[in-house]
C-alpha positions in Angstrom: 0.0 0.0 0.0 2.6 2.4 0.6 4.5 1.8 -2.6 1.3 2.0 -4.8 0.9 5.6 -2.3 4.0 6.4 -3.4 3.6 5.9 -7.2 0.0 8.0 -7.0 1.6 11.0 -5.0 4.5 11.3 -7.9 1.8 11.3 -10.7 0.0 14.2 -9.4 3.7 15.3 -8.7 4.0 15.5 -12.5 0.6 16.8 -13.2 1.0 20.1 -10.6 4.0 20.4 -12.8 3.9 23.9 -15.1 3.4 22.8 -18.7 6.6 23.9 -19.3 8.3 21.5 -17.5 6.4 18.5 -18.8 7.7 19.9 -22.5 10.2 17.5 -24.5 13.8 18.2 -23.6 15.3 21.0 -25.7 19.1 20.2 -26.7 22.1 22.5 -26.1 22.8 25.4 -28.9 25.1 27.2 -29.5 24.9 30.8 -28.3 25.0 32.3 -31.6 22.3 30.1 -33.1 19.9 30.3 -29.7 20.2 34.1 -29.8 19.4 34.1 -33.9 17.5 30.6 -35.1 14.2 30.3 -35.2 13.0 26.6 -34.1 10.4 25.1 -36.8 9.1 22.0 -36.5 8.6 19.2 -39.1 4.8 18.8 -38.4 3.7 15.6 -39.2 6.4 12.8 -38.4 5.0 12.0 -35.5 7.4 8.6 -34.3 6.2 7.5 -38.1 7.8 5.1 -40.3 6.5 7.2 -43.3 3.9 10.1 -44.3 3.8 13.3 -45.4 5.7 16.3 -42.9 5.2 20.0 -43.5 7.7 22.9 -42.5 6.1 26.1 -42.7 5.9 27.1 -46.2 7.8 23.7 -47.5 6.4 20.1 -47.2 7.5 17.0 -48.9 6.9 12.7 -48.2 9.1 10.6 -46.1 9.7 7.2 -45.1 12.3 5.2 -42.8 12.5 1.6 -41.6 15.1 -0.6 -40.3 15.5 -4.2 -39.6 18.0 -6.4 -37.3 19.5 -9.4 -38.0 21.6 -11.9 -35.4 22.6 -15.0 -34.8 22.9 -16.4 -31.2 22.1 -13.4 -30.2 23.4 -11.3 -29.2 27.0 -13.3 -30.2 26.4 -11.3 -33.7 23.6 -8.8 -34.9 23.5 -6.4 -37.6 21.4 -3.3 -38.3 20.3 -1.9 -41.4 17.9 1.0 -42.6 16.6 2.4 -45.6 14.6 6.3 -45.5 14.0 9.0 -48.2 12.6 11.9 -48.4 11.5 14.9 -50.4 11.0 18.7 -50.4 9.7 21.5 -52.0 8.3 25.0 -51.7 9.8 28.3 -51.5 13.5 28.8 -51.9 13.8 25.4 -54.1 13.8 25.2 -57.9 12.3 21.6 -57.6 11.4 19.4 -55.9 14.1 18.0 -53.8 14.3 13.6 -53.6 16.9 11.8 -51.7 17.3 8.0 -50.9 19.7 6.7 -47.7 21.1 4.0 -46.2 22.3 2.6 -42.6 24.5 -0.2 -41.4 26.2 -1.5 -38.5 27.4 -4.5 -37.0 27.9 -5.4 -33.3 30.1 -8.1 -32.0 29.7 -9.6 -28.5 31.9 -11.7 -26.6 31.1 -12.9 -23.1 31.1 -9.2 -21.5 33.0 -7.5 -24.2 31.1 -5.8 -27.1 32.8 -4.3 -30.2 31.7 -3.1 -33.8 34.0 -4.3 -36.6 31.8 -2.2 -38.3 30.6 1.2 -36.7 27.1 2.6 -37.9 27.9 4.1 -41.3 24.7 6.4 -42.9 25.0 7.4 -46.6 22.2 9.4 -48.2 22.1 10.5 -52.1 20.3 13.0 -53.9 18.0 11.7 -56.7 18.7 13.6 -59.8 18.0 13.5 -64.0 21.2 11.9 -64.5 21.2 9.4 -61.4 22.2 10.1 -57.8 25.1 12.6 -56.3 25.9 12.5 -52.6 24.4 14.4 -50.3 25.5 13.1 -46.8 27.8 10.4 -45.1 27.7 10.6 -41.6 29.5 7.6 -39.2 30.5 6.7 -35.5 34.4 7.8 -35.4 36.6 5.9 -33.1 37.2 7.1 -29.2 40.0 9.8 -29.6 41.4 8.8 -25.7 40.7 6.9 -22.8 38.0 9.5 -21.5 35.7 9.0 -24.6 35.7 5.1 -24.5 34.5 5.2 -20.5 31.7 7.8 -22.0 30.7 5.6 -24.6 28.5 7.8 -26.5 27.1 7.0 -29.9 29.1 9.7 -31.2 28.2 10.8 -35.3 30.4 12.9 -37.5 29.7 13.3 -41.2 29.7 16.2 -43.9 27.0 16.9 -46.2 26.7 19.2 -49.3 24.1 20.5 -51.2 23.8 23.5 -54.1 27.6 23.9 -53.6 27.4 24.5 -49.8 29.0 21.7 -47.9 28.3 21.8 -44.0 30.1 19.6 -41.5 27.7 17.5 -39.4 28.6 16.3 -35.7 26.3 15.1 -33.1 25.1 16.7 -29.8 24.8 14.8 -26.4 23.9 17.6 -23.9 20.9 19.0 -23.0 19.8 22.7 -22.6 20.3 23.3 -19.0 21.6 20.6 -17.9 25.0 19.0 -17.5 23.2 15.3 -18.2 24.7 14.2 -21.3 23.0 11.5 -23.4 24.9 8.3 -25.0 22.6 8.7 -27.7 22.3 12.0 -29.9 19.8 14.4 -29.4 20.7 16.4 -31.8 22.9 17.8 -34.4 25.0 20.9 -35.0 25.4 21.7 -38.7 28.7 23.7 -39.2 30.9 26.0 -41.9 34.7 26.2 -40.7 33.7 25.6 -37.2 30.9 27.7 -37.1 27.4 26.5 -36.4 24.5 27.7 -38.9 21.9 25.5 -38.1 21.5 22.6 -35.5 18.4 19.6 -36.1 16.3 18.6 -32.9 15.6 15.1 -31.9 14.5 15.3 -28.8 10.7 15.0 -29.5 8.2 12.8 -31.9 8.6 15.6 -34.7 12.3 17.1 -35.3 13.1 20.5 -34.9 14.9 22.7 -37.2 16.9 25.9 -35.7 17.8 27.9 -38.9 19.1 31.8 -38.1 16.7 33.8 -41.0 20.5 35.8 -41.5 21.6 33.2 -43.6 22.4 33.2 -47.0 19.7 31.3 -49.1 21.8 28.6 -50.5 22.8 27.7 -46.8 19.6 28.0 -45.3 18.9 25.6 -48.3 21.4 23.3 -47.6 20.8 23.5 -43.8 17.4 22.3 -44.6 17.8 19.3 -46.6 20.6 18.0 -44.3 18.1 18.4 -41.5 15.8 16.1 -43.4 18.8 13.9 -44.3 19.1 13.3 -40.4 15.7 13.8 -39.0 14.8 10.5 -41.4 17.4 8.1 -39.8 16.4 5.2 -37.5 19.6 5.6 -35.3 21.0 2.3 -34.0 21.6 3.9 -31.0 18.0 4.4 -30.1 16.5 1.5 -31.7 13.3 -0.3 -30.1 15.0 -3.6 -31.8 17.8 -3.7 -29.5 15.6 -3.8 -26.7 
């Protein structure tokens, strides 16, 4: 009886909450794109494997599914995911189509657990003449001691698009808070170590943060990177490995 007292006291605990504390998480930013970006959401994901998303003006179709695959598991298993997406609207010519690709492969021996080969994610950008790249993104190796204890699903990629190529590296901190996820919760987009742009995954629909000061073409680019990322069933995050 006291325990189920317990559990009924901290659910009205959470409902005298202000609304603004029940609110998703928000991810850290960078003080130059929190003081500038504006946040738009992609309405319509929803925790979907596929449908159609709208971001203000623009709006497009998307799908993503994964599968796993092991054998005496969990001595071997391997990951895979296909997504795509489109966009169009204002600041696009045409409409925008891009197809991508996951992988990884986990090892695991008695108490030890390795990757011989780390989550890789390659997306290409549909076009007249066949495909171009558009984004590779992957898990790079623990620089030091300090990063292996952490164990965070680290991602660092580049992307370009319309001639603007953005470097791509994932976020594990929260806003506010000096908790820091193993998974990401977000991505910084970035021109010579700058950040322009930063994508949200901290709720059911992904967040863009775009500063309106940009130039088109990166604003452009930003965008269809964004999409690039927000359509990726992460490994690290996956129901399947539950």
């Amino acid at each position: 009886m006291r325990r189920l007292r317990t559990v009924l006291v901290g659910i009205a605990g959470l409902a005298a909450l202000p609304l603004s504390a029940q609110q998703a998480a928000r991810m850290e930013l960078p003080d130059d794109v929190a003081a500038r970006a504006e946040r738009r959401s992609l309405e319509g994901f929803g925790g979907r494997n596929e449908g159609r998303y709208t971001l203000g003006d623009l709006a497009g179709d998307f799908t993503r599914i994964e599968s796993r695959w092991a054998v005496g598991d969990p001595l071997y298993a391997q990951n895979r995911g296909r997504s795509s997406f489109t966009v169009s609207g204002p600041g696009f010519e045409s409409t925008v189509a891009a197809t991508c690709e996951m992988r990884r492969t986990v090892v695991t021996l008695g108490v030890i657990t390795f990757d011989p080969d780390k989550m890789t994610y390659q997306c290409d950008l549909s076009t007249a003449g066949g495909t171009s790249p558009l984004l590779i993104l992957g898990q790079p190796k623990p620089a030091n001691f300090r990063e292996r204890v952490l164990a965070r699903s680290e991602r660092r990629g580049e992307a370009t698009f319309g001639g603007v190529t953005l470097e791509v590296r994932s976020v594990h901190r929260y806003a506010g808070s000096r908790l820091q996820a193993p998974a990401p919760v977000g991505y910084w987009l970035e021109i010579g170590g700058r950040a322009i742009a930063a994508v949200e995954l901290t709720d059911v629909n992904p967040a863009i943060y775009l500063p309106a000061t940009e130039a088109a073409d990166v604003q452009a680019a930003a965008i269809v990177t964004s999409l690039a990322l927000a359509v990726l069933r992460d490994p690290a995050t996956s129901a399947l490995e539950e």
